[in-house]
matplotlib code that plots the C-alpha trace (Angstrom):
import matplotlib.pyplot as plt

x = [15.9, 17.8, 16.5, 14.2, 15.7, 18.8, 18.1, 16.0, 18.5, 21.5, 19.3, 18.6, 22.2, 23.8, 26.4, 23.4, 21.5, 24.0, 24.9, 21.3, 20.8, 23.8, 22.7, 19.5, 21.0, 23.4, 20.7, 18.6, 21.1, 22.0, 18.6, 17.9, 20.7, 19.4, 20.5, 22.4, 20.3, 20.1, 22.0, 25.3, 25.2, 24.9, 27.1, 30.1, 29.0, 29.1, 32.8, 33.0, 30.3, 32.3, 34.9, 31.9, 29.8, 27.3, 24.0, 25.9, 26.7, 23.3, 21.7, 23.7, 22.8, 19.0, 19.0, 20.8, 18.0, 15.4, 16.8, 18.0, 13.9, 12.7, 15.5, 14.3, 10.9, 13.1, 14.4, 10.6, 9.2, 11.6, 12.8, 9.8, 12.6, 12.8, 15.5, 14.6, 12.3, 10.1, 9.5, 8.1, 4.4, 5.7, 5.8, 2.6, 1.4, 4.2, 6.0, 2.7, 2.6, 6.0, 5.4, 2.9, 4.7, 3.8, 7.1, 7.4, 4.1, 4.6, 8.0, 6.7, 3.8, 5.9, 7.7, 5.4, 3.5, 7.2, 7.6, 3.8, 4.4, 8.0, 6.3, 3.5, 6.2, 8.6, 5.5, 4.4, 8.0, 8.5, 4.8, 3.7, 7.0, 6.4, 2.3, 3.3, 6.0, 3.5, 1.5, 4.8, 5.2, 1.6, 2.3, 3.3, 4.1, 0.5, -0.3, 2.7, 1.6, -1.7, 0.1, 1.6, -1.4, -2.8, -0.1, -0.3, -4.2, -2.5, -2.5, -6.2, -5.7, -2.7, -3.7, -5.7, -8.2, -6.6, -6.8, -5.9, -2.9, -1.3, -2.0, 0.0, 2.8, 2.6, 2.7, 5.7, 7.2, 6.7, 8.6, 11.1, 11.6, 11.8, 15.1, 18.1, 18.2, 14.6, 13.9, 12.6, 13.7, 17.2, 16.3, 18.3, 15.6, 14.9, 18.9, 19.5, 22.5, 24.3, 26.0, 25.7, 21.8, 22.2, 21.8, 18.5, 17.2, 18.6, 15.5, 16.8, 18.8, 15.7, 13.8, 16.4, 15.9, 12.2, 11.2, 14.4, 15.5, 11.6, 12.1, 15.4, 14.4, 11.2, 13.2, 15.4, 12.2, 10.7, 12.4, 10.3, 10.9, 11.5, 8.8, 6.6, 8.5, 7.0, 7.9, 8.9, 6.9, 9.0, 8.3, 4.5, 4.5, 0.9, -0.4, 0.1, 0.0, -3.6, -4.0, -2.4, -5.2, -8.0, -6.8, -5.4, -7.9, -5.6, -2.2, -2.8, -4.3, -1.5, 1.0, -0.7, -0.3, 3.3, 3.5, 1.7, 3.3, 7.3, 6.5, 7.0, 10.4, 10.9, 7.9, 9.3, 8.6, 7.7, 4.7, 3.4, 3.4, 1.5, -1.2, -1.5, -2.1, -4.5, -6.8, -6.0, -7.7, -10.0, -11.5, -11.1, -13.8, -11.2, -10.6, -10.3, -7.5, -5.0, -2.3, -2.4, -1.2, -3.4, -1.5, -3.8, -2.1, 1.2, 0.2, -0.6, 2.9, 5.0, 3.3, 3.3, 7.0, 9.0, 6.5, 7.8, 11.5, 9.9, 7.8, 11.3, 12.7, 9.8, 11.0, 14.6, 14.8, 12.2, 12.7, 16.1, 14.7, 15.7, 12.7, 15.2, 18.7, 19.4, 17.7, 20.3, 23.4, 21.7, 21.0, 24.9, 26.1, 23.8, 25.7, 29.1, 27.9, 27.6, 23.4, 21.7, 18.4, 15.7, 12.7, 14.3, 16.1, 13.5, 13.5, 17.4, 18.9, 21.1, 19.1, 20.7, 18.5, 16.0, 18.4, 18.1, 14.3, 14.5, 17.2, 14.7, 12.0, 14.5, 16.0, 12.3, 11.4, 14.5, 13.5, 11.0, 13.5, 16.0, 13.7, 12.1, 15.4, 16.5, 13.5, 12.6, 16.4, 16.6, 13.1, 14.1, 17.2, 15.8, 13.1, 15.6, 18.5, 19.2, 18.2, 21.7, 23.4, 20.1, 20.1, 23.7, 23.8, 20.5, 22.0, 25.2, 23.5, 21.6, 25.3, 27.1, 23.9, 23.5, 27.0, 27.4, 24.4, 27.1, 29.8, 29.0, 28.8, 25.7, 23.7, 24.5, 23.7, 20.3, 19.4, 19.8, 18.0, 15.4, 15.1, 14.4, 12.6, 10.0, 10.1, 9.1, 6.2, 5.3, 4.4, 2.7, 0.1, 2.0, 3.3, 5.9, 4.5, 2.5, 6.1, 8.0, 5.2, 5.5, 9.2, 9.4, 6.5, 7.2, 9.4, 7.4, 4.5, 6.0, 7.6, 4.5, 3.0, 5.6, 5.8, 2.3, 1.7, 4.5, 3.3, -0.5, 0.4, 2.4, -1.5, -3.2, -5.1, -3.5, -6.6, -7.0, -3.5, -3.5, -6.6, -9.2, -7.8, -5.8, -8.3, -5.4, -5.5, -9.7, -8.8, -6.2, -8.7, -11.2, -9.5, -8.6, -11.9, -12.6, -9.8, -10.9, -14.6, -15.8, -14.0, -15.0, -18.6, -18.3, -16.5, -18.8, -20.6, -17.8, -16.0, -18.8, -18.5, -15.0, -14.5, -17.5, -15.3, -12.5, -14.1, -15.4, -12.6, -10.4, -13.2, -13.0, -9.2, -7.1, -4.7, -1.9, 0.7, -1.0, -1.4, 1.9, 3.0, 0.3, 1.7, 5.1, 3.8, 2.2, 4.8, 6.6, 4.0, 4.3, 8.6, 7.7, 5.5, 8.0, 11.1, 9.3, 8.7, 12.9, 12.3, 11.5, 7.9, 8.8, 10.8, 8.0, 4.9, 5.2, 6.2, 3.0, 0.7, 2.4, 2.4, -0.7, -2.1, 0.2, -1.3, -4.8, -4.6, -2.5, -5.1, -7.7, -5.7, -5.2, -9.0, -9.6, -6.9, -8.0, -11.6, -9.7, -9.8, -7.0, -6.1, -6.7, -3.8, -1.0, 1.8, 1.3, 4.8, 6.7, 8.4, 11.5, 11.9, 13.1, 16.1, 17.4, 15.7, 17.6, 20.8, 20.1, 19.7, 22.7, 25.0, 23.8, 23.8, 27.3, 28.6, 26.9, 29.1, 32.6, 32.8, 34.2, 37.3, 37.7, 37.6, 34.3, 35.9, 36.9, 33.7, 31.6, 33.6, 32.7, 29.4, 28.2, 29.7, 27.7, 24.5, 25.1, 24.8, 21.7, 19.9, 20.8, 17.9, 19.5, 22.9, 25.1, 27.8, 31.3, 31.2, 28.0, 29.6, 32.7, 30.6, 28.9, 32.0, 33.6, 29.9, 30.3, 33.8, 33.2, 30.0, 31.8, 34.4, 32.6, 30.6, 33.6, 35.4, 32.3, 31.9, 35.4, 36.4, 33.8, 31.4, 34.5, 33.2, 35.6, 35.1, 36.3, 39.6, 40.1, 43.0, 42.1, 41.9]
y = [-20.8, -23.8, -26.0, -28.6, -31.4, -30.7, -30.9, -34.2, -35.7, -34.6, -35.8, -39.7, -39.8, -43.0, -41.8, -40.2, -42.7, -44.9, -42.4, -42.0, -46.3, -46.1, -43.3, -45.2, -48.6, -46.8, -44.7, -48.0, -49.5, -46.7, -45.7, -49.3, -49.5, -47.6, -44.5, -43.8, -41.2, -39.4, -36.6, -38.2, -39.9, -36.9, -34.7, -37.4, -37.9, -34.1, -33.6, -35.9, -34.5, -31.3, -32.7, -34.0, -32.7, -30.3, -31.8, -35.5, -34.7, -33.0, -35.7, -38.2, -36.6, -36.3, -40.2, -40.6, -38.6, -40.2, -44.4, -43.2, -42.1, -45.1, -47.8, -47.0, -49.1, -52.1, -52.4, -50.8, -53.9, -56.4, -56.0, -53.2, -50.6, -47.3, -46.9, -43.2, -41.2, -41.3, -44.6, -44.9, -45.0, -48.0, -50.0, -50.2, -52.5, -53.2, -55.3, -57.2, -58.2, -59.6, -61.6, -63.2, -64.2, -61.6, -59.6, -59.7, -58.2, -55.4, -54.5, -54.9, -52.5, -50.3, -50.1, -49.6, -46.8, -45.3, -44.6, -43.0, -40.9, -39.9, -39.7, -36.8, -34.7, -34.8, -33.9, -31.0, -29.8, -29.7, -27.8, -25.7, -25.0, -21.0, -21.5, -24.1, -22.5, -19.5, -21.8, -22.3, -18.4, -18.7, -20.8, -19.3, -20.0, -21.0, -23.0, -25.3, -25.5, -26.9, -29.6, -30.8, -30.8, -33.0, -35.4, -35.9, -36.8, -40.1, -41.4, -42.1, -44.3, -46.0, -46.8, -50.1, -49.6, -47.7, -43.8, -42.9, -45.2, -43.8, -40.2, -40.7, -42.4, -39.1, -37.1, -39.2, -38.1, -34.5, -34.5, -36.6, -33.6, -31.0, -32.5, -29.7, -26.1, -24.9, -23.8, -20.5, -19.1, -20.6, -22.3, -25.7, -28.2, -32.2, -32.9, -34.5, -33.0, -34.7, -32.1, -34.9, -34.1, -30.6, -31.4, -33.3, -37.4, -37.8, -38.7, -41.2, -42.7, -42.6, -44.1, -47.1, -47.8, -47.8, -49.8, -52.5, -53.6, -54.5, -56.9, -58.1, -58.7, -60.9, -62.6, -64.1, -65.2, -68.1, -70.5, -70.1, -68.3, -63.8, -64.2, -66.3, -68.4, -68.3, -69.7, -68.3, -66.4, -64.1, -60.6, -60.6, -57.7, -58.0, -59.1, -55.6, -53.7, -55.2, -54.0, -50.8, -49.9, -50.8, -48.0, -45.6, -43.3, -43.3, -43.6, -40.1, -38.5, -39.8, -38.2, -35.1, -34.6, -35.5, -32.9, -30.3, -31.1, -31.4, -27.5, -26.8, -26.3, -28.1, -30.9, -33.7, -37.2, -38.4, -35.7, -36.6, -40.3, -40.0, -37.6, -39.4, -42.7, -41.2, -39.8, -43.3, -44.8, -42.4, -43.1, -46.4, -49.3, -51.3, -49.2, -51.9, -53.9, -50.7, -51.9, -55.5, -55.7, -53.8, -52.7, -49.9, -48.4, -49.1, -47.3, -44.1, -43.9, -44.6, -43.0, -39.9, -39.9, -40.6, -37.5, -35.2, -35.3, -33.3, -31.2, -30.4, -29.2, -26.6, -24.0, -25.1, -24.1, -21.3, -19.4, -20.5, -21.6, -25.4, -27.5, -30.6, -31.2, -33.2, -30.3, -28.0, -30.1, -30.4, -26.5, -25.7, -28.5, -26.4, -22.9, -24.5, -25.2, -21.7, -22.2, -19.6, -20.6, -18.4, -16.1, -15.9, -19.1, -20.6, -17.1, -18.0, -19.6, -22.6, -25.4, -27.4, -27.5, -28.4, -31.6, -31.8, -31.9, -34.3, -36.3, -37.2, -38.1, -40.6, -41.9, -42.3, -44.6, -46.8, -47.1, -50.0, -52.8, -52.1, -52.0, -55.0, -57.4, -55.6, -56.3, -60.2, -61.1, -59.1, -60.7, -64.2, -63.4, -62.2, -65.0, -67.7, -66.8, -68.1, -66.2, -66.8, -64.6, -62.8, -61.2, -60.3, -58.9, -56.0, -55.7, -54.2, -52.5, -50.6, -49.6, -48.7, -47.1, -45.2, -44.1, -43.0, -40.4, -37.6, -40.2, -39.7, -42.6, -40.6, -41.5, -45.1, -45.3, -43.2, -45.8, -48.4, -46.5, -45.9, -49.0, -50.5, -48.2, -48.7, -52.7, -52.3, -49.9, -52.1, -54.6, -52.5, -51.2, -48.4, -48.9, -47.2, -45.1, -42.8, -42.2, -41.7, -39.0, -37.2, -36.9, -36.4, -33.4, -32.0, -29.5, -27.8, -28.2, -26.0, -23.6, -22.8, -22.4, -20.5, -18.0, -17.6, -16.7, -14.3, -12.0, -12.9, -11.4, -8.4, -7.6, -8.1, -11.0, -14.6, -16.4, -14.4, -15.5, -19.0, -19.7, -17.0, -14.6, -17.5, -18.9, -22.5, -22.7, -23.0, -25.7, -27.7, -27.7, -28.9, -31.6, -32.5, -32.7, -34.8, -36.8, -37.4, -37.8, -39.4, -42.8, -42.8, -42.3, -45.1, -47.5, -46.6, -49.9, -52.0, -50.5, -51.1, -55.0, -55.2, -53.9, -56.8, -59.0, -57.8, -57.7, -61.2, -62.1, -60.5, -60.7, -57.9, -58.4, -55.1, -54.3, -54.1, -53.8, -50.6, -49.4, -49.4, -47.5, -45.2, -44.7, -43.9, -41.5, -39.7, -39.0, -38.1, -35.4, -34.4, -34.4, -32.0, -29.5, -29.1, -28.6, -26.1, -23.5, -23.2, -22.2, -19.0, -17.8, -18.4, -22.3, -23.2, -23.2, -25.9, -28.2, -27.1, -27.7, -31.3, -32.0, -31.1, -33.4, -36.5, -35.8, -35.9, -38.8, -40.8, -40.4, -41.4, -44.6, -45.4, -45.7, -47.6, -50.0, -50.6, -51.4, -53.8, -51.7, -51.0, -54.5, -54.6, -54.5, -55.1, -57.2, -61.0, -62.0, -64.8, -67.1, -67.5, -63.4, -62.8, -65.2, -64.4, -61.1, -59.7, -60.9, -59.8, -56.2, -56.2, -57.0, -54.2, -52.0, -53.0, -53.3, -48.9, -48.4, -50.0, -49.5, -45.8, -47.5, -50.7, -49.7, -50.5, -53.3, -55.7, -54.8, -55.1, -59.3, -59.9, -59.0, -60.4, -63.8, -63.6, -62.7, -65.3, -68.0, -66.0, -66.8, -70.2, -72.5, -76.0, -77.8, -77.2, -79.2, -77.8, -77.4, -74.7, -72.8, -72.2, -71.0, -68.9, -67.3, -67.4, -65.3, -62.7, -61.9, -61.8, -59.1, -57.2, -56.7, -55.3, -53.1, -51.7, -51.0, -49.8, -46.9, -46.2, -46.5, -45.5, -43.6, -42.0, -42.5, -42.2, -45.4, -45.2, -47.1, -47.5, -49.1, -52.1, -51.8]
z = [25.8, 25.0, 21.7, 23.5, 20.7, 22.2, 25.5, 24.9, 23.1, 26.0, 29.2, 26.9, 25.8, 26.5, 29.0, 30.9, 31.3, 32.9, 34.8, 36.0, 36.8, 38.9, 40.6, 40.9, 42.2, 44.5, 46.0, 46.8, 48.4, 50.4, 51.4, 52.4, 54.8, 58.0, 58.7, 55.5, 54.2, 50.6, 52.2, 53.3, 49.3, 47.8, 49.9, 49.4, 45.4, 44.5, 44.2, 41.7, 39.5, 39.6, 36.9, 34.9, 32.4, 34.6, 33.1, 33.5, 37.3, 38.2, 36.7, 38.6, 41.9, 41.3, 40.5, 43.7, 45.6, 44.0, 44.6, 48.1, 48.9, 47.0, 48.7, 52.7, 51.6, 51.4, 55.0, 55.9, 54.4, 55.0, 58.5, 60.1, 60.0, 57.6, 56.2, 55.9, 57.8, 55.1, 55.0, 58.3, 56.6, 54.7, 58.0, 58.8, 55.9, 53.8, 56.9, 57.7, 53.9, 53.9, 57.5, 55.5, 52.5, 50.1, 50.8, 47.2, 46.1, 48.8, 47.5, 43.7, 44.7, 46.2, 43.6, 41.1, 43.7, 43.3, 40.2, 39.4, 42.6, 41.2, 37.6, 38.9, 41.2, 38.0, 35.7, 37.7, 38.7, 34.9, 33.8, 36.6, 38.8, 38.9, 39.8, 42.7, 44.2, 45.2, 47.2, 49.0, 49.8, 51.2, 53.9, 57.3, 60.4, 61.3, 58.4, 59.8, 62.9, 61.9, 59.0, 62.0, 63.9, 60.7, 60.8, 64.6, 63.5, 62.4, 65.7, 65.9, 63.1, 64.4, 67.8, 66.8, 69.2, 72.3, 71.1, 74.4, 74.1, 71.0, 72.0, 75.4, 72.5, 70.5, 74.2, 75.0, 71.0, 71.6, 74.6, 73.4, 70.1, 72.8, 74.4, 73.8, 73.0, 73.1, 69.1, 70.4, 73.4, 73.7, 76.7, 77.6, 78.7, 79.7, 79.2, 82.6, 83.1, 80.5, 77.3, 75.2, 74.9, 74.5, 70.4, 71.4, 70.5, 66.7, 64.5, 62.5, 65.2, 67.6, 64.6, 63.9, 67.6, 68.2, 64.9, 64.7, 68.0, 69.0, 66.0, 66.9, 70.4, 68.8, 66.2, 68.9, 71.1, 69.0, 66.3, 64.0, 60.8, 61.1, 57.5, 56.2, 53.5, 50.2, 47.2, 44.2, 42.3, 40.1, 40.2, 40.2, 38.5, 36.8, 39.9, 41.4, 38.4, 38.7, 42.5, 41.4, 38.7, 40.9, 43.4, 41.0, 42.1, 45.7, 43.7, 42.1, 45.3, 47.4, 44.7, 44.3, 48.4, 48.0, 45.2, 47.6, 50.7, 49.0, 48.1, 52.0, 52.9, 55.9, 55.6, 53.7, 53.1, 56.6, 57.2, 53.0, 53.4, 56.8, 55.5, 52.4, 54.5, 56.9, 53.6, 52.1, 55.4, 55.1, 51.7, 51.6, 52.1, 53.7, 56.2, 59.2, 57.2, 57.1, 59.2, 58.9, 55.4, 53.1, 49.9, 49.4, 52.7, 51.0, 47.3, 49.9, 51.4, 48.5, 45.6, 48.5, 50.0, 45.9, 45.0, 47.2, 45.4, 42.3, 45.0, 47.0, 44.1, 43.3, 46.1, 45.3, 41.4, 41.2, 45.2, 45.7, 48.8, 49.8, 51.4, 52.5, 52.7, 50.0, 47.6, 49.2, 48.8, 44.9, 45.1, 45.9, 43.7, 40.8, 42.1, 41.6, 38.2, 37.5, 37.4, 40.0, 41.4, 41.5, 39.8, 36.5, 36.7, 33.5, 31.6, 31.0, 28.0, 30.2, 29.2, 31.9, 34.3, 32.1, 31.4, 35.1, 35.3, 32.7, 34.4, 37.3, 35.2, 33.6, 36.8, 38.0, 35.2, 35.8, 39.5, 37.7, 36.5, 39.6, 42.5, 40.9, 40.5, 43.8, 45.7, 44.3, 45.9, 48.3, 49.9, 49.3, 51.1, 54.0, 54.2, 53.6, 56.0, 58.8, 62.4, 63.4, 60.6, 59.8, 63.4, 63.8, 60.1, 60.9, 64.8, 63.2, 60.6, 62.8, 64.8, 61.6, 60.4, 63.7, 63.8, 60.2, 60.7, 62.3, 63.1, 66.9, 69.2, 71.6, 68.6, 68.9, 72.4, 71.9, 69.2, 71.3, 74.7, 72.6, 71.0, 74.6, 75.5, 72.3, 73.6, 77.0, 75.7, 73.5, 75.7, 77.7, 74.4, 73.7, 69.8, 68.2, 65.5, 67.8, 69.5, 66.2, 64.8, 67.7, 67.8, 63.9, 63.8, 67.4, 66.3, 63.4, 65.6, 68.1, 65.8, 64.3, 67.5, 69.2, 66.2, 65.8, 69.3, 69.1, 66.0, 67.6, 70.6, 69.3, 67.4, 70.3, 68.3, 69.5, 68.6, 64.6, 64.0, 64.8, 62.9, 62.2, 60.1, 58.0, 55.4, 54.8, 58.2, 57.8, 55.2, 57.0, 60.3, 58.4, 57.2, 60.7, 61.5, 58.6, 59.4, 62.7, 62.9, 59.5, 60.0, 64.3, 62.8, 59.9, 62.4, 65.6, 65.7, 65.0, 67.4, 69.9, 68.4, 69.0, 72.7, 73.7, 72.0, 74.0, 76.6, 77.3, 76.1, 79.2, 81.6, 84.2, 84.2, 84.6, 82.2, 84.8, 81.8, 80.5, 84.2, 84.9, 81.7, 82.5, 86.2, 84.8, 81.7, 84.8, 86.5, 83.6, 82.9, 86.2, 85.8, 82.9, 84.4, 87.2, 84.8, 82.8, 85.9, 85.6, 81.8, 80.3, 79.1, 75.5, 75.8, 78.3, 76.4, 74.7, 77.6, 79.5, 77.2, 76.5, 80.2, 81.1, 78.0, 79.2, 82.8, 81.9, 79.4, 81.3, 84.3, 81.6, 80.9, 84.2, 84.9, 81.8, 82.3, 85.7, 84.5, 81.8, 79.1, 76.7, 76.6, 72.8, 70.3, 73.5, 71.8, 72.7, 75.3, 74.8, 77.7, 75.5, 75.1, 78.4, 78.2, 74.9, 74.6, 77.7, 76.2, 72.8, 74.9, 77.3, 74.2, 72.2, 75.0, 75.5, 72.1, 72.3, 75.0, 74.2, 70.8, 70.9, 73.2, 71.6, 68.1, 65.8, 63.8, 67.1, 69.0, 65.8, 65.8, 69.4, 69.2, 66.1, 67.4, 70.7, 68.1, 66.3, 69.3, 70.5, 67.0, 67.0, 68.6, 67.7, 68.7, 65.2, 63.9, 63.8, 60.0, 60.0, 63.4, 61.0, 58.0, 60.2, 61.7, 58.3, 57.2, 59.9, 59.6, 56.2, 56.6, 59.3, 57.3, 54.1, 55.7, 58.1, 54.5, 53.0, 55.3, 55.7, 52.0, 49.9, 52.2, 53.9, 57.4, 60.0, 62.2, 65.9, 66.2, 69.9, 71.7, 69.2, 65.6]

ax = plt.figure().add_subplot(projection="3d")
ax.plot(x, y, z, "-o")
ax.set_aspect("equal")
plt.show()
């Protein structure tokens, strides 16, 4: 065992340090940008950590992780979009804060959530790494299927008064994860036809699309300002280290389920910052304000989704088993330092990955003074620019960021599909989230399932496996049913309060938006049931059970809506949408589609220009049109070389450059 002075005295050196804020800083700026994920940073970083010091490089790479996890709240609360599947939690309040004006509260408090959450997974991953990483090895196939279950729970809370609504969304999700190669069975299903969907809807491209081109297509519809302005306030940092202390109570639950739920290989950030929000719901006296800004919602998510890094890394270091990709990219950046993982991986005298540990407890603590200078100016950037450079700049974003995810231009043009598709079903009631947790947990959820039916039926004992005979899975159940039933109860007359209101308000008036969506979930349920005949036993389980559940509820919904109900939380239209809104569509679905032939960098020009003119709502003079073409030649042109230079993304080059 290495001398612990020595190893303190290495991981606070000078040179690692630095190394550890710029891993930091370039890891928030990644993980703002959507679809540039912690992954692709680390995978293109790690040859250059092989000609430095191990301890520097590893060090270097867990900052990275950790700012890259931390950076997606900042496009979650600035423009409603995560930059990481992680941050989709972060949306729900964090973005209503900053519409009002306190964008900069909600990024200081997520900051601050941040670094507690990152403090507690680093603490434990340090002290009890060995205890934790049995809980791990406890978990089986059935376990996950019921986590999933949990995080799926979320929807009840999400729906904003229409249940049935948001389950039909999370229906709609689980279908959407079941596109491709069946994950048991082998069976190709729901591809149309096309081989371009044989490798399924893209998460983070499907996510990009449902959260940001809603808000593109609304930014363009009215005048008025995309946030509240606000002036400034500085960093109003005691302000929410004030709210932050009040609910510290939630900040260290919210961590410890990060901790708990990073142990899992396979779980991650997204499923922790959801369960974590439901329980903060849950527990909380403010239960009605979740989703309409209330930072204790945003504490939840963050303190949750920084916590799993240290949690990741507890399978990773002491099983050898990797729980996410960027812990596997770490794990066989450790292996080329001559450090194996595994069981007797702390009983050895290397004290580097103890400088490691220590690393991400320093790179943590730095996330405090650069997420708050990032944050205050990255807020009053985003307030203060204009719509007609504002909307262009997040439109190609959102390509680049689509593109860069496995440099395929299908991903592009799924972020975009879905992206309309999330708008039209928005209007209608149908939010986004509910889709998004569907698609995001569909795929453990049927693993689990699939697997425990298989060894339950090879015992003769379907029913013992799933749940009986699995005392977690008693736990995990019973927190569903905790999850589920406790806040219906506590909210059961207000609910009762709010449909009157709804109702006189709407009269006897059907919800003929909600109708319609129902009517075409039906007969997508329908679609489903019939394509799953031509599967196997094993690839067309799953499918039933989701079809037959989209049937029924969407029947359900269609009676309700009928009758007027459902009308509650239904986004309010806008006259001026349909003009600029349809444009603001059939240019990005174009600019999907030519891009691969044209080249990125001349597409990128042409249709940034006609965003720009879509943004604009008065009659400028010549001098502002030339700064603006001067500002998005100038931003296309960055980002092209930042991707092709630095990030070493291959852009398409077409028969233009």
């Amino acid at each position: 065992m290495a001398d612990p002075l020595s190893i303190f005295l290495t991981a606070f050196s000078p040179t690692n340090v630095g190394l550890a804020f710029l891993g930091v800083l370039a890891g928030t700026v990644i993980g703002a940008l959507p679809g540039l994920s912690a992954t692709m940073a680390i995978a293109v970083l790690v040859p250059f950590t092989f000609v430095m010091d191990p301890a520097s490089g590893l060090i270097m790479l867990g900052a990275i992780y950790t700012g890259a996890i931390y950076g997606g709240a900042f496009a979650a609360i600035l423009v409603n979009t995560p930059g990481t599947p992680s941050a989709i939690a972060t949306t729900f309040d964090g973005f209503p804060m900053a519409k009002r004006g306190d964008g900069d509260l909600a990024v200081t408090l997520a900051t601050i959530a941040s670094v507690v959450g990152g403090l507690v997974g680093a603490l434990l991953l340090m002290t009890l790494s060995p205890k934790l990483a049995t809980l791990a090895l406890a978990f089986q196939s059935t376990e996950y299927f019921w986590l999933a279950i949990l995080g799926l729970t979320l929807i009840a809370t999400l729906s904003q008064g229409n249940v049935v609504k948001g389950m039909i969304g999370g229906m709609f999700g689980l279908f959407l994860s079941m596109i491709g190669v069946a994950v048991i069975g082998g069976d190709v299903r729901f591809t149309g036809g096309f081989p371009s969907m044989l490798g399924g809807i893209d998460i983070v491209a499907a996510l990009i699309g449902l959260y940001c081109i809603p808000v593109l297509i609304n930014m363009v519809a009215s005048p008025g300002q995309h946030l509240e302005p606000a002036p400034a306030r500085g960093f109003r940092l005691f302000e929410a280290l004030g709210i932050a202390l009040r609910d510290w109570v939630n900040l260290l639950r919210s961590s410890l389920i990060g901790t708990l739920v990073g142990i899992l290989p396979g779980a991650g950030g997204s499923i922790a910052s959801l369960i974590s929000y439901a329980e903060a719901r849950r527990a909380s006296s403010r239960a009605e304000h979740f989703g309409k800004g209330e930072p204790a919602g945003l504490l939840s998510t963050e303190s949750a989704n920084n916590a799993t890094v240290g949690g990741g890394f507890i399978p990773t270091l002491v099983l050898g088993i990797p729980g996410t990709p960027p812990d596997a990219v770490i794990m066989g950046a450790l292996m080329v330092q001559g450090i194996r993982t595994g069981p007797a991986l702390f009983q050895s005298g290397d004290g580097t990955v103890y400088i490691f540990m220590l690393g991400l407890l320093i790179a943590t603590l730095l996330m405090l003074p650069t997420g708050l200078v990032v944050g205050r100016y990255a807020f009053r950037f985003i307030a203060n620019v204009p719509k007609a450079m504002l909307v262009p700049l997040i439109a190609y974003m959102t390509i680049v960021g689509s593109f860069a995810i496995h440099s395929n231009p299908h991903d592009v043009l799924v972020m975009v599909v879905m992206g309309l598709v999330g708008w039209v079903a928005a209007r209608g009631g149908y939010g986004a989230s509910p889709i998004v947790l569907g698609l995001v947990l569909g795929q453990i959820a049927e693993q689990g399932f699939m697997r425990a039916w298989m060894i339950g039926g090879a015992r003769g004992d379907f029913m013992g496996q799933l749940l009986l005979n699995r005392p977690i899975s008693w736990g995990i159940v019973a927190l569903i049913a905790v999850t589920l039933c406790l806040p219906l109860l506590r909210r059961k007359r207000m609910a009762e309060v709010t449909a009157t209101a709804v109702q006189t308000q709407a009269g006897a008036r059907a919800d003929m938006p909600g109708l319609t969506g129902a009517v075409v979930f039906l007969f997508l349920g329908l679609w489903i049931l019939l394509q799953a005949r031509t599967l196997s036993t094993m690839a067309a389980a799953f499918p039933l059970a989701v079809g037959g559940a989209m049937i029924l509820l969407s029947a359900l919904q269609i009676l309700r809506s009928w009758r007027g109900g459902g009308l509650a939380g239904m986004e309010a239209s806008d006259d001026d949408a349909t003009g600029r809104g349809l444009v603001l569509a059939l240019t990005m679905l174009g600019w999907a589609l030519i891009f691969p032939h044209l080249g990125m960098f001349t597409t990128s020009l042409i249709a940034c220009a006609i965003l720009t003119v879509t943004g604009l709502f008065e009659r400028p003079g010549f001098a502002r049109m030339m700064t603006y073409g001067t500002g998005v030649l100038v931003m296309v042109s960055a980002f092209y070389l930042l991707m092709v230079r630095v990030l070493n993304i291959p852009m398409p080059i077409g028969i233009l450059p």
